[in-house]
C-alpha positions as protocol buffer text, in pm:
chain_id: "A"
residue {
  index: 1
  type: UNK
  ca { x: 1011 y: 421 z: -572 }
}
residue {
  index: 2
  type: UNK
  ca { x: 883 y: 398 z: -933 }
}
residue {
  index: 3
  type: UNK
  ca { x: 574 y: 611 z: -1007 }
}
residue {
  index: 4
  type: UNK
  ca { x: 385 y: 520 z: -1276 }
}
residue {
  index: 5
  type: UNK
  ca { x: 82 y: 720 z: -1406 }
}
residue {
  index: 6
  type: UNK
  ca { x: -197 y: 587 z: -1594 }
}
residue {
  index: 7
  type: UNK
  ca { x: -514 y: 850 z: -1757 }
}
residue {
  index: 8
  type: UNK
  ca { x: -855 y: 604 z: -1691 }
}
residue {
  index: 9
  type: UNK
  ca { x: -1211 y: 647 z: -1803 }
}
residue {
  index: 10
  type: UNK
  ca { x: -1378 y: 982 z: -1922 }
}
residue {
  index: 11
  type: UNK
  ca { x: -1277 y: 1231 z: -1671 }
}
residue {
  index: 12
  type: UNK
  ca { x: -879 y: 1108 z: -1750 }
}
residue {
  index: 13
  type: UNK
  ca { x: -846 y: 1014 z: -1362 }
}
residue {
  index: 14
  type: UNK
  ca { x: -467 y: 947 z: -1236 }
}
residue {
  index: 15
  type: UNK
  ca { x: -396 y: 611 z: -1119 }
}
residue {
  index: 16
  type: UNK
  ca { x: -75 y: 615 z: -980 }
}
residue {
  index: 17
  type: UNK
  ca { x: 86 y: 234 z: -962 }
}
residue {
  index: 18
  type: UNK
  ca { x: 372 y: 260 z: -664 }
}
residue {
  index: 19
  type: UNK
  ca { x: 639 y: -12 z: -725 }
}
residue {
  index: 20
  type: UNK
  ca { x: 943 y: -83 z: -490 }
}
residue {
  index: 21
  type: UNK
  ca { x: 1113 y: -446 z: -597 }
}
residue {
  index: 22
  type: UNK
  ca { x: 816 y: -551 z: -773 }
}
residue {
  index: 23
  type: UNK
  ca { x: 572 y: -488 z: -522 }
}
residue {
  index: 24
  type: UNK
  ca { x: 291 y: -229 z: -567 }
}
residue {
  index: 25
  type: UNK
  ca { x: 44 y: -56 z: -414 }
}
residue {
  index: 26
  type: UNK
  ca { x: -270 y: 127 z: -718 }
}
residue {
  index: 27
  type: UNK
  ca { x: -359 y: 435 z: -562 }
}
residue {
  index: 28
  type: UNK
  ca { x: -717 y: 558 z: -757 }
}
residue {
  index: 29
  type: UNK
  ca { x: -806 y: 275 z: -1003 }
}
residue {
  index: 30
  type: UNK
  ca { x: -1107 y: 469 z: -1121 }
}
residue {
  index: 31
  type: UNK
  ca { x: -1175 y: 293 z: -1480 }
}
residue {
  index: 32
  type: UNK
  ca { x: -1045 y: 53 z: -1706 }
}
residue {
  index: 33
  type: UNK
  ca { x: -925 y: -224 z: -1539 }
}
residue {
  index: 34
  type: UNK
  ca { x: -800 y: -449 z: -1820 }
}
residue {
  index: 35
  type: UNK
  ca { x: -516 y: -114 z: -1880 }
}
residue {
  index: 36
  type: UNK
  ca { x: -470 y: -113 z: -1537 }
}
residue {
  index: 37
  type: UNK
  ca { x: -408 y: -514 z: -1482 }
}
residue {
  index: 38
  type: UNK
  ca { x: -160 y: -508 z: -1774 }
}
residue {
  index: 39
  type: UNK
  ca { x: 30 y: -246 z: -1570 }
}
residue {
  index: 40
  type: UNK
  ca { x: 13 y: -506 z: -1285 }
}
residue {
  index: 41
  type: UNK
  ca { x: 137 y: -810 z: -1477 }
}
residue {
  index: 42
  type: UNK
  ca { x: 415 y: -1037 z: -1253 }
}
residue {
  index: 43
  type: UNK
  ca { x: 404 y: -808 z: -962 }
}
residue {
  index: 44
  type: UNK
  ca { x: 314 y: -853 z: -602 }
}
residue {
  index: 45
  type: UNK
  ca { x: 15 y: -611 z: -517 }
}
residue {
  index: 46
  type: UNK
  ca { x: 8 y: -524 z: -189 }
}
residue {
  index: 47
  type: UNK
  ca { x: -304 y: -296 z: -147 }
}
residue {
  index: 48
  type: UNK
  ca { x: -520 y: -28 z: -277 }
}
residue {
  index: 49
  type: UNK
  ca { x: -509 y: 336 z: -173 }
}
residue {
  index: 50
  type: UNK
  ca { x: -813 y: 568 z: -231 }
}
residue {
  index: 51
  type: UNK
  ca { x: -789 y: 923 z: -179 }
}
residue {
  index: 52
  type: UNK
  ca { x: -1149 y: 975 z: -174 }
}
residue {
  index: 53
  type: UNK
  ca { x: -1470 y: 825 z: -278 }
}
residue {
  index: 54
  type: UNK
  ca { x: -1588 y: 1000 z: -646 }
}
residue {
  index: 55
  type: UNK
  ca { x: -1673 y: 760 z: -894 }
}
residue {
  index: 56
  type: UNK
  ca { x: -1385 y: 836 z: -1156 }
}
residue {
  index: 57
  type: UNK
  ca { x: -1142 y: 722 z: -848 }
}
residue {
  index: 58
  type: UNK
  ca { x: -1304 y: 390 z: -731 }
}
residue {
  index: 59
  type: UNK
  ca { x: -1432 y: 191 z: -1045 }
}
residue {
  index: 60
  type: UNK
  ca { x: -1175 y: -98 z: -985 }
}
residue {
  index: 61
  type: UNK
  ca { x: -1142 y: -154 z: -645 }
}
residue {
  index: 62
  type: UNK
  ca { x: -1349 y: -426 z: -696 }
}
residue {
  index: 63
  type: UNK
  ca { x: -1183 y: -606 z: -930 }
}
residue {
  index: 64
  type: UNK
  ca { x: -842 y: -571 z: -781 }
}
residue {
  index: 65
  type: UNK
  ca { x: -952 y: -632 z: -424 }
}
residue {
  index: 66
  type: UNK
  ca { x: -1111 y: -975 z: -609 }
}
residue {
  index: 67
  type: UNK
  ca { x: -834 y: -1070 z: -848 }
}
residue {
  index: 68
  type: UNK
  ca { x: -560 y: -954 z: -608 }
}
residue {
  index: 69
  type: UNK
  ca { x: -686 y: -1076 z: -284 }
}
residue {
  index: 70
  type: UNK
  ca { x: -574 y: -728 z: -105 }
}
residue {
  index: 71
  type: UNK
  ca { x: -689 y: -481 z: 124 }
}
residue {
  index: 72
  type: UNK
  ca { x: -854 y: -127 z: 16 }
}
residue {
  index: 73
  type: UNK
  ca { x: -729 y: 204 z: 253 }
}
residue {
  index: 74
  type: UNK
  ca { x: -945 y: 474 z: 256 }
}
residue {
  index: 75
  type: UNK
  ca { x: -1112 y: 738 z: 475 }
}
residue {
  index: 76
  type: UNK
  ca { x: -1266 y: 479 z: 635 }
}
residue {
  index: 77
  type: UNK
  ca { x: -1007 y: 279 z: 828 }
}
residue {
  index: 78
  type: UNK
  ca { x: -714 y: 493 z: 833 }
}
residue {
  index: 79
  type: UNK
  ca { x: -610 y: 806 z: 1085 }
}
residue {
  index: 80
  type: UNK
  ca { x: -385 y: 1081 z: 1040 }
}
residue {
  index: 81
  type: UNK
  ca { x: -82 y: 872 z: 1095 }
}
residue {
  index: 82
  type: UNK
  ca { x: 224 y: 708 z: 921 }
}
residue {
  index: 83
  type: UNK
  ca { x: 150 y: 390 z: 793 }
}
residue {
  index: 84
  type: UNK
  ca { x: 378 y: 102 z: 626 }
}
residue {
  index: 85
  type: UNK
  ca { x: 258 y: -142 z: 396 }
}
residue {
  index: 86
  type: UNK
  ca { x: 545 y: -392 z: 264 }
}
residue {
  index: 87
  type: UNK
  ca { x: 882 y: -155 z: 172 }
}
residue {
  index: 88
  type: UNK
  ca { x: 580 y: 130 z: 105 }
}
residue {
  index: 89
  type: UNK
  ca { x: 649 y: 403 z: 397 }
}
residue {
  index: 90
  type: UNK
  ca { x: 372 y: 635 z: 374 }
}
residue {
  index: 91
  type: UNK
  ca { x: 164 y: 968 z: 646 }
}
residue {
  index: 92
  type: UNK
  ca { x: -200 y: 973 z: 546 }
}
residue {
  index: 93
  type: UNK
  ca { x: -333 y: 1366 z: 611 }
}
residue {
  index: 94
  type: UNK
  ca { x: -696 y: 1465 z: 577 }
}
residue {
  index: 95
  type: UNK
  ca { x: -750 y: 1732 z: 338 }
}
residue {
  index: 96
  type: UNK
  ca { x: -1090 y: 1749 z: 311 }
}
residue {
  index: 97
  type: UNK
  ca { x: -1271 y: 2013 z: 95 }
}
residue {
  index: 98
  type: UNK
  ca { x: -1313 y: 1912 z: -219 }
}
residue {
  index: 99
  type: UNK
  ca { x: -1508 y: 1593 z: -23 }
}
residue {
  index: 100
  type: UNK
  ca { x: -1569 y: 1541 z: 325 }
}
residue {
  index: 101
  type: UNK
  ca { x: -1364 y: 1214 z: 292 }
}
residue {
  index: 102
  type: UNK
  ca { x: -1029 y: 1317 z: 91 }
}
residue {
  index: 103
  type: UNK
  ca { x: -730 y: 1250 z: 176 }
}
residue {
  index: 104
  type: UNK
  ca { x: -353 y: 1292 z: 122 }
}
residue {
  index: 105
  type: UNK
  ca { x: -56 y: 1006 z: 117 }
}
residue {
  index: 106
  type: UNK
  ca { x: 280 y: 1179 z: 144 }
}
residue {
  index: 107
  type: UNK
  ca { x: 516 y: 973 z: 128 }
}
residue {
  index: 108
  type: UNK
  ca { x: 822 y: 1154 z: 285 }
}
residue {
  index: 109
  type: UNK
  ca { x: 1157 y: 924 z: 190 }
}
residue {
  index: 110
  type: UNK
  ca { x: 1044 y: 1020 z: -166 }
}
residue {
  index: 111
  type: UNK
  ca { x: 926 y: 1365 z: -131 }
}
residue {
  index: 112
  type: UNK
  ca { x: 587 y: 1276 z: -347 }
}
residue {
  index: 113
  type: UNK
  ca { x: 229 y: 1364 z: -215 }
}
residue {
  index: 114
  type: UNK
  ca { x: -67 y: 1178 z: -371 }
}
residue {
  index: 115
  type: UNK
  ca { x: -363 y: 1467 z: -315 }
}
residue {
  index: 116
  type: UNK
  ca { x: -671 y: 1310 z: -534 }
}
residue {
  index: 117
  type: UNK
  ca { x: -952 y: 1606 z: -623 }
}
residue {
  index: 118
  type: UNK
  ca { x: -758 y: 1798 z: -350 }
}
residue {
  index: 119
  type: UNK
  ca { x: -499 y: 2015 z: -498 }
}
residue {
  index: 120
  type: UNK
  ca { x: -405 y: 2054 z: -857 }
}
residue {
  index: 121
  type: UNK
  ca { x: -147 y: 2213 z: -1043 }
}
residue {
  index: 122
  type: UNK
  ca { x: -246 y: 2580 z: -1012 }
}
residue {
  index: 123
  type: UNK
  ca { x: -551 y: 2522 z: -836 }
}
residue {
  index: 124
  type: UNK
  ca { x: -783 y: 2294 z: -615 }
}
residue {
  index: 125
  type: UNK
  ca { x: -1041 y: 2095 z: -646 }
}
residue {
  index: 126
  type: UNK
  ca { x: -1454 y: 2192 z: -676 }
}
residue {
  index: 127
  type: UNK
  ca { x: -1617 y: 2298 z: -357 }
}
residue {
  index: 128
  type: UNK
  ca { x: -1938 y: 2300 z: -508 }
}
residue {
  index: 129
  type: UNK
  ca { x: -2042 y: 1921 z: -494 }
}
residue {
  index: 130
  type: UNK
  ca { x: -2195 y: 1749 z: -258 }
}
residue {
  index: 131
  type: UNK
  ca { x: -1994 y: 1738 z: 94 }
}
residue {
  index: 132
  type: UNK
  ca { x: -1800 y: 1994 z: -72 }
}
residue {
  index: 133
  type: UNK
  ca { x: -1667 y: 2301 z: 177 }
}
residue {
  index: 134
  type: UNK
  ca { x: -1468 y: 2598 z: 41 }
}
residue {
  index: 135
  type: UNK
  ca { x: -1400 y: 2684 z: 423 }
}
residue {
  index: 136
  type: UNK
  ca { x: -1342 y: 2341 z: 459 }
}
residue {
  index: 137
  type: UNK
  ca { x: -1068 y: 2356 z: 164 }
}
residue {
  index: 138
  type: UNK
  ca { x: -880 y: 2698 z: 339 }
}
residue {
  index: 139
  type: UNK
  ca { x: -845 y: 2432 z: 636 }
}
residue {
  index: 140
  type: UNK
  ca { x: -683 y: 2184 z: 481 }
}
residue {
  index: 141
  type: UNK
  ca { x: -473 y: 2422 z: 223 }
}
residue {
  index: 142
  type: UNK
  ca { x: -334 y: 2597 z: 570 }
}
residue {
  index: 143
  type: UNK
  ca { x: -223 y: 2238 z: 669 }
}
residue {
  index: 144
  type: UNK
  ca { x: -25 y: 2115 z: 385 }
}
residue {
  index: 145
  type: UNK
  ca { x: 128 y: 2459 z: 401 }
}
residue {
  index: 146
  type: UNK
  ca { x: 350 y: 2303 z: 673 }
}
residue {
  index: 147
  type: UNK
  ca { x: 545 y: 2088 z: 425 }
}
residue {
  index: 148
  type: UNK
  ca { x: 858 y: 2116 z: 239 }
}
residue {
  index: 149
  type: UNK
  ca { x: 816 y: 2279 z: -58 }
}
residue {
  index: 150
  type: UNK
  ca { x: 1028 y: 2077 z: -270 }
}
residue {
  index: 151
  type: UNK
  ca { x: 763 y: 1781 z: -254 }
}
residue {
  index: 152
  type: UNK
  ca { x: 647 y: 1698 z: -613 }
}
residue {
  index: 153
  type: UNK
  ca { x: 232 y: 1685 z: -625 }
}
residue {
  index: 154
  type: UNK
  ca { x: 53 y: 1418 z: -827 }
}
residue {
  index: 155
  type: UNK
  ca { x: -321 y: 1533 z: -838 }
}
residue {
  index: 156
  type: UNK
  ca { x: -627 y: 1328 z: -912 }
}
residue {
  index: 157
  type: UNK
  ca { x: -626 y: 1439 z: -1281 }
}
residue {
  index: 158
  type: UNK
  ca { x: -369 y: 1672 z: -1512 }
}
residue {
  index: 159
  type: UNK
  ca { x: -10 y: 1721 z: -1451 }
}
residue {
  index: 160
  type: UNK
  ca { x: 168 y: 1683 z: -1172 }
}
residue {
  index: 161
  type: UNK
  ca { x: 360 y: 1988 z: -965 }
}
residue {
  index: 162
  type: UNK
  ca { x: 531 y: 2097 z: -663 }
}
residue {
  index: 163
  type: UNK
  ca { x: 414 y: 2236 z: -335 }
}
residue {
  index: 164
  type: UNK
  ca { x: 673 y: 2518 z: -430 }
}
residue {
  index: 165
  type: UNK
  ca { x: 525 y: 2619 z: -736 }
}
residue {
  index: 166
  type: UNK
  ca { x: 187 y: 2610 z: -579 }
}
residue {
  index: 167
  type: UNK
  ca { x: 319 y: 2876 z: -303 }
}
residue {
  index: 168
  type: UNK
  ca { x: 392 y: 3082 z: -600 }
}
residue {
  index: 169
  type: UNK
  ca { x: 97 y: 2988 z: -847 }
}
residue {
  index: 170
  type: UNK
  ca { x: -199 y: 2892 z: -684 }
}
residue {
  index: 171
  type: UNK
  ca { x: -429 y: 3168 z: -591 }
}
residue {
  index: 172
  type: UNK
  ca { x: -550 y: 2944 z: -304 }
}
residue {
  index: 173
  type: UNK
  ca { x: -267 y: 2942 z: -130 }
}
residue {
  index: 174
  type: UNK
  ca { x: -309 y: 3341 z: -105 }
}
């Protein structure tokens, strides 16, 4: 699977355009949708994933679920389950936390977790907003602590790292 990462609007969110034979899925489209429809040019979109609902990570949906004709997956209509969309095999886990509505995609054949606002390199996201839980965040921190360590993180904004170097790292994970 080809990964590619695109910095939109202000807050420099991270949408992530999946692409197996020309078919993608846009995971985040938070801003800047012209940038993000060049990325899209001649391929097959097959959906949008949303790891939670913050305004830097939904700005698009709109627009792609318009031009695109194509489902959104969210909080809202998925479970804690493995899902396939197309050649895109993918486990959603809630990690919520950071919102009451985040969510992870790992997607296991690749090794690559998608975590949104939830977990960062060297850190995790803000508690303090609204629907925000720190106890909340310990939760969902103790659950992706059952995963292989050699899965490579792409956050919600910044770089991305691995749930190995967050063992070592983070001071949440403590």
């Amino acid at each position: 699977m080809k990964i590619n990462n695109l910095k939109v609007g202000d807050l420099q969110c991270n949408c992530y355009i999946l692409e197996i034979n020309n078919k993608v899925l846009v995971i985040d489209p938070g801003d800047e949708y012209e940038k993000i429809k060049h990325e899209l040019n001649n391929k097959e979109v097959l959906g949008i994933l949303n790891t939670h609902n913050h305004f830097d990570h939904v700005g698009c949906i709109k627009n792609i679920i318009e031009d695109y004709k194509v489902n959104l997956y969210n909080y809202n209509n998925l479970e804690e389950k493995e899902y396939n969309i197309g050649p895109f095999c993918f486990e959603v886990i809630y990690t919520p936390g950071h919102t009451t509505d985040s969510i992870t995609f790992y997607f296991k054949e690749d090794k690559v977790m998608f975590t949104g606002d939830f977990l960062f390199y060297d850190t995790v996201g803000r508690c303090d907003l609204e629907g925000g839980s720190f106890d909340t965040m310990k939760k969902s921190i103790e659950k992706i602590k059952n995963y292989d360590r050699d899965i490579t993180i792409y956050p919600g904004h910044g770089r991305e790292t691995t749930l190995k170097r967050e063992f070592t790292n983070n001071p949440y994970f403590n």
